[in-house]
C-alpha positions in Angstrom: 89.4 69.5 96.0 92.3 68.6 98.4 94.5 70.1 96.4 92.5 73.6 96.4 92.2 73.6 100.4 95.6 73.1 101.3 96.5 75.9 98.7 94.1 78.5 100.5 95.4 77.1 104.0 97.3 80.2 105.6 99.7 77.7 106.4 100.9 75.9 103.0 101.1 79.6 102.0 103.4 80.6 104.6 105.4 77.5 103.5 105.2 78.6 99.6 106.2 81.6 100.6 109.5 81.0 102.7 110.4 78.5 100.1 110.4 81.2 97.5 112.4 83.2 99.9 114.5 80.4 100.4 115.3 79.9 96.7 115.2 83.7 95.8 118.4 83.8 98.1 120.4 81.0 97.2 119.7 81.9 93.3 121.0 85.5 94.4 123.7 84.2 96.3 125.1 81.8 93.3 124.8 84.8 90.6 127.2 87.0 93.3 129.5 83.6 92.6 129.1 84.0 89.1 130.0 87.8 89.1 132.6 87.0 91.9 134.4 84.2 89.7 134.4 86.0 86.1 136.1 89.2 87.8 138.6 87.1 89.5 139.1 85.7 85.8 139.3 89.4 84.5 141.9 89.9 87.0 143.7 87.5 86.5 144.0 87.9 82.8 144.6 91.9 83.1 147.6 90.1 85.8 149.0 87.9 83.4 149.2 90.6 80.9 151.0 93.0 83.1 153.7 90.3 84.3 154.0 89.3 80.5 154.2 92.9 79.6 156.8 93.5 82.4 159.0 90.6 81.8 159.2 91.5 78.0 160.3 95.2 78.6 163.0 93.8 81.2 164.4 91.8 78.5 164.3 94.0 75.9 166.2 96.2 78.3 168.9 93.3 78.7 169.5 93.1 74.8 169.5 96.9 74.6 171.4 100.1 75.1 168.5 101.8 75.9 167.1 102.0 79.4 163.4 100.7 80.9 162.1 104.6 80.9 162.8 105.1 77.4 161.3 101.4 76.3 158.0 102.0 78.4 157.7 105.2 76.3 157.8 103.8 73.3 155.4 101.0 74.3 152.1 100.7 73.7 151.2 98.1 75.6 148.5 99.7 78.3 150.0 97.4 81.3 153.4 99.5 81.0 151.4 103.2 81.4 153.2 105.4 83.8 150.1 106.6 84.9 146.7 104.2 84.4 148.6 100.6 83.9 149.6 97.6 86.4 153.2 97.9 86.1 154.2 99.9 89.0 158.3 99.1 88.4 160.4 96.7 86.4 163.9 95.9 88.1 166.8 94.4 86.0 169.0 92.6 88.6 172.6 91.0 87.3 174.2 87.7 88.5 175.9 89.9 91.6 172.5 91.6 92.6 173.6 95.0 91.1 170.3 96.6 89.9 171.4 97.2 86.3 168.2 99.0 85.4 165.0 100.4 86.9 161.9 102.5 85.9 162.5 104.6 89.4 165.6 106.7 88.9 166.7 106.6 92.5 167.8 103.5 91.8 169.8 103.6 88.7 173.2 102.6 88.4 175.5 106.0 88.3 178.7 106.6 86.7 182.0 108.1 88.9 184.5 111.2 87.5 186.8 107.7 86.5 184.2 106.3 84.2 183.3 103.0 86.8 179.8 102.2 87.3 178.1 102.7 91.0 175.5 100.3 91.6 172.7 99.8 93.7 171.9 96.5 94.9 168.6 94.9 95.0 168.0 94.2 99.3 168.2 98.3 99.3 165.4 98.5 97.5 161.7 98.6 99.0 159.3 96.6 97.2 155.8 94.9 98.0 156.6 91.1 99.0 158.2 88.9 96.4 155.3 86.0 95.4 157.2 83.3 93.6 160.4 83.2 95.4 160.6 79.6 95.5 160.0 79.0 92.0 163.3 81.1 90.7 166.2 79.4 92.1 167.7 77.2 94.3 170.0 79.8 95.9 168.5 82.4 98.2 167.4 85.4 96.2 168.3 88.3 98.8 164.8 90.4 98.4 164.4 93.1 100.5 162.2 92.0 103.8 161.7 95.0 105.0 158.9 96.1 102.2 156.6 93.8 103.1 154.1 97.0 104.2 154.1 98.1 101.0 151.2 98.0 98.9 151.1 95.6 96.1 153.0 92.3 95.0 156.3 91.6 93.2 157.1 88.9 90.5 160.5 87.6 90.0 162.0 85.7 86.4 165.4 84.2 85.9 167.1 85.1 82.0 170.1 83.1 81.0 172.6 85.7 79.3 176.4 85.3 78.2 177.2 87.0 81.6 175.3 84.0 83.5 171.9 84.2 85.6 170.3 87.7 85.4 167.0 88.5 86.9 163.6 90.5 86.0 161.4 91.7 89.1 158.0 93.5 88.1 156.5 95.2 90.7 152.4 95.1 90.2 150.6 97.9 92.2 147.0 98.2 93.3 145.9 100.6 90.5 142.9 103.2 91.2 140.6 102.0 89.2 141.7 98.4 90.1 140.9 99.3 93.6 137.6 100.8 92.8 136.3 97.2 91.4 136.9 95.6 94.0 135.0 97.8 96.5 132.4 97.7 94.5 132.5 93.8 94.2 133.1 93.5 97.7 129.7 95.7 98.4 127.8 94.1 95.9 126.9 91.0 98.0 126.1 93.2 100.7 123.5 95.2 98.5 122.0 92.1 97.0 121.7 90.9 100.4 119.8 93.9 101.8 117.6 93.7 99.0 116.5 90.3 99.3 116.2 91.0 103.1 114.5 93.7 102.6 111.8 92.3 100.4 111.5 89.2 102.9 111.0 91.1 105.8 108.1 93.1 103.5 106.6 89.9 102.5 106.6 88.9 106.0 105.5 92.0 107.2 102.1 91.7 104.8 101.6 88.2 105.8 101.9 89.1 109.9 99.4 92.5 108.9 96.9 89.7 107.1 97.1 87.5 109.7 96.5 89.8 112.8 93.9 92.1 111.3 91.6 89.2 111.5 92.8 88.4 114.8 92.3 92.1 115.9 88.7 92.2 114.0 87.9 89.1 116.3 88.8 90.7 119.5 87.1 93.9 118.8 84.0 91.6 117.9 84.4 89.7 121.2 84.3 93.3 122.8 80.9 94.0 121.0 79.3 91.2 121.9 80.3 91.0 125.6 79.1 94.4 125.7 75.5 92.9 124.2 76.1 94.5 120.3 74.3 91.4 118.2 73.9 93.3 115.0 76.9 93.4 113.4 79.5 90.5 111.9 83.1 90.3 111.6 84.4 91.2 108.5 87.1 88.6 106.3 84.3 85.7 106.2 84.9 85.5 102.4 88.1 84.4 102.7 89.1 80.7 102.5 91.8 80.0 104.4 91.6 79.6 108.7 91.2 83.1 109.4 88.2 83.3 107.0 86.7 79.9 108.6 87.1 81.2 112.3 85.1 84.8 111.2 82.8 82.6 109.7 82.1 80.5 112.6 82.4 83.3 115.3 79.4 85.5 112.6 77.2 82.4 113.1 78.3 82.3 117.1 76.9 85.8 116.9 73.7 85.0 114.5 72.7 81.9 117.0 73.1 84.8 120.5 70.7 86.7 118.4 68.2 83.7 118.1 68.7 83.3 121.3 68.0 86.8 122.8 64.9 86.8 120.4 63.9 83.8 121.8 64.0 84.9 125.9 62.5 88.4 125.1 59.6 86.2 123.5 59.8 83.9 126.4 59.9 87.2 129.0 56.7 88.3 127.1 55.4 85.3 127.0 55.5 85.3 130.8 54.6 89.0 131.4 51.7 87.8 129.5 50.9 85.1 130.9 51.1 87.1 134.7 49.2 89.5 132.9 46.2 87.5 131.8 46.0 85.8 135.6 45.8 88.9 136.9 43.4 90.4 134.2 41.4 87.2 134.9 41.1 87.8 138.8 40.1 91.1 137.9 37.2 90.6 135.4 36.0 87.9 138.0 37.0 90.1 141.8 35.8 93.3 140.1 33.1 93.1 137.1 30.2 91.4 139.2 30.2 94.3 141.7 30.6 96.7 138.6 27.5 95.1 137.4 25.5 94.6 140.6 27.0 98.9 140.7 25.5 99.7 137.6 22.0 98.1 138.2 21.5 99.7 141.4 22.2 103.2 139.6 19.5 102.9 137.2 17.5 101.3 139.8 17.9 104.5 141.3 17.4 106.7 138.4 14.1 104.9 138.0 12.9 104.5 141.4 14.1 107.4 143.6 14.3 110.3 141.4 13.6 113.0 143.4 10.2 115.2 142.6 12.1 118.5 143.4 13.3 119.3 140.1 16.6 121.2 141.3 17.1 118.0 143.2 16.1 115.6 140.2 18.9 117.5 138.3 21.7 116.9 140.5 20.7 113.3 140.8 20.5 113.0 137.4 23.9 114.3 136.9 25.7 112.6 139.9 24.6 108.8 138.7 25.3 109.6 135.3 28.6 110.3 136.6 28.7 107.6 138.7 28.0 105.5 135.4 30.5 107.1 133.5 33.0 105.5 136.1 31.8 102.7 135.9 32.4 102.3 132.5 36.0 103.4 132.6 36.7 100.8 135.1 35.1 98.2 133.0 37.3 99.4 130.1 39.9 99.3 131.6 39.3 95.5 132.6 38.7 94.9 128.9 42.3 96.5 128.0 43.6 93.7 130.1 41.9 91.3 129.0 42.6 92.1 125.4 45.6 92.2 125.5 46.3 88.7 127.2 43.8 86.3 125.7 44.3 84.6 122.2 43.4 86.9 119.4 40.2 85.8 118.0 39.9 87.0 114.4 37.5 86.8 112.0 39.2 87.0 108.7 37.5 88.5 105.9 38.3 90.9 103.3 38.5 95.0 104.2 38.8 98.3 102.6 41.5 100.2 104.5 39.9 103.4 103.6 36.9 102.6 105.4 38.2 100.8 108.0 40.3 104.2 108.6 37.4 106.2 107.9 35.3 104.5 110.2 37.6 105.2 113.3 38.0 108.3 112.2 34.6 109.5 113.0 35.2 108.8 116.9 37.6 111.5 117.1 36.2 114.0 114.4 34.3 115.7 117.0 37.3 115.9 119.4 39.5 117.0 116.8 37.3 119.6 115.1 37.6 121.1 119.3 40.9 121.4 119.6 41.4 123.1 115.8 43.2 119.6 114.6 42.5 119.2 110.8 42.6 116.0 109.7 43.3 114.1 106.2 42.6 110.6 105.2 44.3 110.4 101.3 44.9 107.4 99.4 47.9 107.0 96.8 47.4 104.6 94.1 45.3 101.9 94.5 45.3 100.0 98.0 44.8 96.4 97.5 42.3 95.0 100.3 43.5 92.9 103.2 42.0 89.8 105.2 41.5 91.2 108.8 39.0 91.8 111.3 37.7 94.8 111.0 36.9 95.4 114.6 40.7 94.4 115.5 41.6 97.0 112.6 39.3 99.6 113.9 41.0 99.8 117.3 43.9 99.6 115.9 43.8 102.9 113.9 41.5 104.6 117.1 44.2 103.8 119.4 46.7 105.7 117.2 44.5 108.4 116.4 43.8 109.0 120.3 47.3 109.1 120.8 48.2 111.5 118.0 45.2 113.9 119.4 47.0 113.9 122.8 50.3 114.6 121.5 49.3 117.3 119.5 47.5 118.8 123.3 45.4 121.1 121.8 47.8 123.6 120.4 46.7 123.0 116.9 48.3 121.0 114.1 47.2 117.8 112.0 47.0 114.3 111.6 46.8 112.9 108.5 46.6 109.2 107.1 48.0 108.0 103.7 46.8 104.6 102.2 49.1 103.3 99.8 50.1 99.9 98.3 53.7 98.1 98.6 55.7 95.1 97.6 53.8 95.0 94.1 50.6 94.4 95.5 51.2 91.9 98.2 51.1 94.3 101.1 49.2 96.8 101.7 50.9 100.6 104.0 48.7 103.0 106.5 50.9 105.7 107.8 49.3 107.6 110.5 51.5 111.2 111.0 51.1 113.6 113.5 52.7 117.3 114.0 52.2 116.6 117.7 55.5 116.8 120.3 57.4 114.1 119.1 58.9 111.1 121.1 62.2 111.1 122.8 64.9 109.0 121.5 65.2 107.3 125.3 61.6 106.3 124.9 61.3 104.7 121.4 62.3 101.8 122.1 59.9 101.1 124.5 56.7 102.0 123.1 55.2 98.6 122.4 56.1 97.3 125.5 53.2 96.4 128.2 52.3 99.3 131.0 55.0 101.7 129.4 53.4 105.0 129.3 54.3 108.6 129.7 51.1 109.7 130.7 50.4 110.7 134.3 47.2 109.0 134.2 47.6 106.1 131.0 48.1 102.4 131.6 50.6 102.0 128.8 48.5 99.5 127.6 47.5 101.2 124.6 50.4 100.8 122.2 51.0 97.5 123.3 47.7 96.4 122.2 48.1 97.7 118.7 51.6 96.0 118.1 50.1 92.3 119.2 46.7 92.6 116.8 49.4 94.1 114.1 51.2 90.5 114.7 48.1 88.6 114.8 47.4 89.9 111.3 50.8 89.4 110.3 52.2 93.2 109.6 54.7 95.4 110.9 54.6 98.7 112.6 57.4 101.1 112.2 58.1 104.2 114.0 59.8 107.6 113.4 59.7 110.5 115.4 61.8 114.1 115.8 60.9 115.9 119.1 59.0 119.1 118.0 57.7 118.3 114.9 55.7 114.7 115.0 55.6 111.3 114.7 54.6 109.0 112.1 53.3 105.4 112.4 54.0 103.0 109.5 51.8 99.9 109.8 52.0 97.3 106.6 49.5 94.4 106.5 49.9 91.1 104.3 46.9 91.1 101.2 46.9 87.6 101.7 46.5 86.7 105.5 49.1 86.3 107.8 52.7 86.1 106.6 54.9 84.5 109.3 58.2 85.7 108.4 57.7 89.0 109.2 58.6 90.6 112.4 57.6 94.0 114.0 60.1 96.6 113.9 61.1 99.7 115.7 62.6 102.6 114.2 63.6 106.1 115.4 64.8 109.4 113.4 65.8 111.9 115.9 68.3 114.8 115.2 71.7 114.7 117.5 
């Protein structure tokens, strides 16, 4: 297991990699050697073959009439070509340093009107520098100094004849082709060199690219979250060296800020809550007992002091009913508050949706059926029933229809409910759709919360009501909305009582 997690450190394959790089070069480096050393041998042979080749043909010319221009034509030895071998020029020296023969004619020895011989002696000549000078004689061989410039290398032999000490030069020039070789031998290192560098520096050049991108994915991650972005994770957690070890840690860094946000916005409501229910409390207890003592004076009155005109009897009549009417908004208005901040109080039982949704349905019928507003309750497939309280339910599904009616505003339209079944059976989906305004993208994501309204004369307590008995019972509400064509409320309650994993969601689909 050791063994596995230093092979996918980033580090001991850095290391692997370097020493591949390492040995890659120094096995390219020793075949160059190779190459180098078995051309050097090639040349050295072809060498030996033009000096033997030379050395023959200068002392053939010795033992012969015939001169070195007419022997190296008869040759066939490739060394001796006039035009593609080594053998640049054989010189035949005698004992006196006359050049008896030559394969350049300038040189030649040339005969006078009286029949004598004019020679040509060998320091005239201009030949590449001699190589084995020291190995010829004892006496110094006068060789021509001055043709050290030129190209090539001369190679001097002794010959015992009857006339004493004679001597065979043979001049070996750089031939073409010769020449050609060894640039390409001398360039061939340089290539193989470039190559290897250049697949180094690509190898290195993936490793730095692997290396940053993380590095880069981290800081564009610490951007995001700095910014307050918690719903996203850094890519490269799969992978098993550091790199894939830091992501790792940083996406659970950015899981545990998510906690933790969830937890203070559950803390801050907790709080508003618990402001609110103080409040809501001095309220009920400042406010109801007038209310009441209000209330019972009015039908005191009603009773009491009616009035015997009956013009006068009417306008009573009208003006405490009124009065009432007040009354009773105040007080329900105190109840909203208190609703919404005490402890749910449930009485679990099994329901039928449909009639639960029927059954609200009924207080807006006649307000609907007013404002031309046809309404649908349809059921798809069968609706398994869930264990709620049916009053909780009920207000549920009348807050939402109320709200539907008002966003709709009497222009006509619909509002249908569908009753459907989901995850096989163990939840059950009411869907509430309107064809009213719509809901501004701004504003969805704070329609749940407390005293958020866009109503001139609402307390925003509505919605915020329906979310916390949609938690009691353990569901979730969803939302989607498109300005100018509706809104549709997706609440989804557990067949089985509540279900503590889930969590009430917020969702918007608005056009750009």
């Amino acid at each position: 297991m050791s063994a596995l997690r230093i092979f996918y450190s980033f580090r001991a394959r850095l290391l692997l990699v370097l020493a591949a790089l390492l040995v890659t070069t120094l096995g390219v480096q020793y075949y160059l050697n190779v190459l180098a050393e078995r051309n050097s041998a090639r040349i050295r042979e072809r060498q030996n073959q033009a000096l033997i080749s030379g050395v023959a043909l200068g002392v053939k010319s010795i033992s012969s009439t015939e001169r070195l221009t007419e022997l190296r034509s008869k040759s066939t030895q490739p060394a001796l070509d006039e035009q593609t071998g080594r053998v640049a020029n054989v010189i035949v020296v005698d004992r006196n340093w006359h050049i008896v023969d030559t394969l350049t004619g300038d040189y030649l020895p040339k005969q006078t009107d009286d029949g004598a011989y004019q020679y040509r002696y060998l320091w005239e000549m201009k030949l590449p520098p001699l190589m084995n000078a020291a190995q010829l004689t004892e006496e110094k061989i006068p060789f021509p100094s001055s043709g050290s410039d030129v190209a090539g290398e001369s190679h001097g032999f002794s010959v015992e004849t009857e006339d004493g000490r004679w001597y065979v030069f043979v001049v070996l020039a750089p031939h073409g082709q010769m020449k050609g070789i060894w640039n390409r031998q001398a360039a061939r290192p340089l290539i193989y060199m470039l190559a290897v560098l250049l697949f180094a520096t690509g190898i290195t050049t993936i490793l730095v690219w692997r290396f940053t991108r993380p590095i880069s994915d981290l800081s564009s991650a610490a951007r995001r979250v700095a910014a307050g972005d918690l719903d996203f994770r850094v890519p490269g957690s799969d992978r098993r060296d550091e790199m894939g070890q830091l992501a790792s840690r940083f996406n659970e860094m950015i899981a545990g800020l998510g906690r933790t946000r969830e937890l203070e916005g559950q803390l801050y409501q907790a709080q508003q809550s618990a402001v609110v229910g103080r409040l809501a409390s001095a309220i009920a207890h400042e406010i109801r007992n007038p209310l009441n003592y209000i209330n019972l004076t009015l039908d005191h009155l009603r009773n009491a002091f009616a009035p015997e005109d009956a013009g006068k009897r009417e306008t009573f009549e009208r003006l405490a009913v009124q009065l009432k009417v007040e009354v009773a908004r105040i007080n329900s208005r105190i109840t909203d508050f208190l609703n919404y901040t005490r402890p749910a109080k449930l009485e679990l039982r099994p329901l039928d949706l449909r009639a639960t949704a029927e059954d609200a349905m009924r207080l807006v019928e006649v307000q609907a059926t007013e404002n031309g507003i046809a309404t649908s309750i349809e059921q798809q497939g069968e609706v398994p029933h869930v264990l709620g309280d049916a009053e909780s339910l009920r207000s549920v599904l009348t807050n939402l229809y109320i709200n539907a009616l008002q966003a709709i505003d009497g222009r006509g339209g619909s509002l249908s409910v569908k009753l459907s079944g989901a995850d096989g059976g163990r939840r059950a989906r009411i869907e509430v759709a309107d064809t009213g305004a719509g809901i501004p993208p701004e504003n969805i994501s704070h329609l749940f919360e407390p005293y958020f309204s866009t109503k001139e004369t609402g307390t925003g307590l509505g919605l915020a009501i329906v979310k916390k008995a949609v938690d009691d019972h353990g569901g979730t509400i969803e939302v989607q909305s498109e300005v100018g064509r509706g809104t549709t409320f997706t609440i989804t309650l557990p067949t089985e009582g509540k279900d503590e994993g889930a969590k009430p969601e917020v969702r918007s689909q608005n056009p750009e």
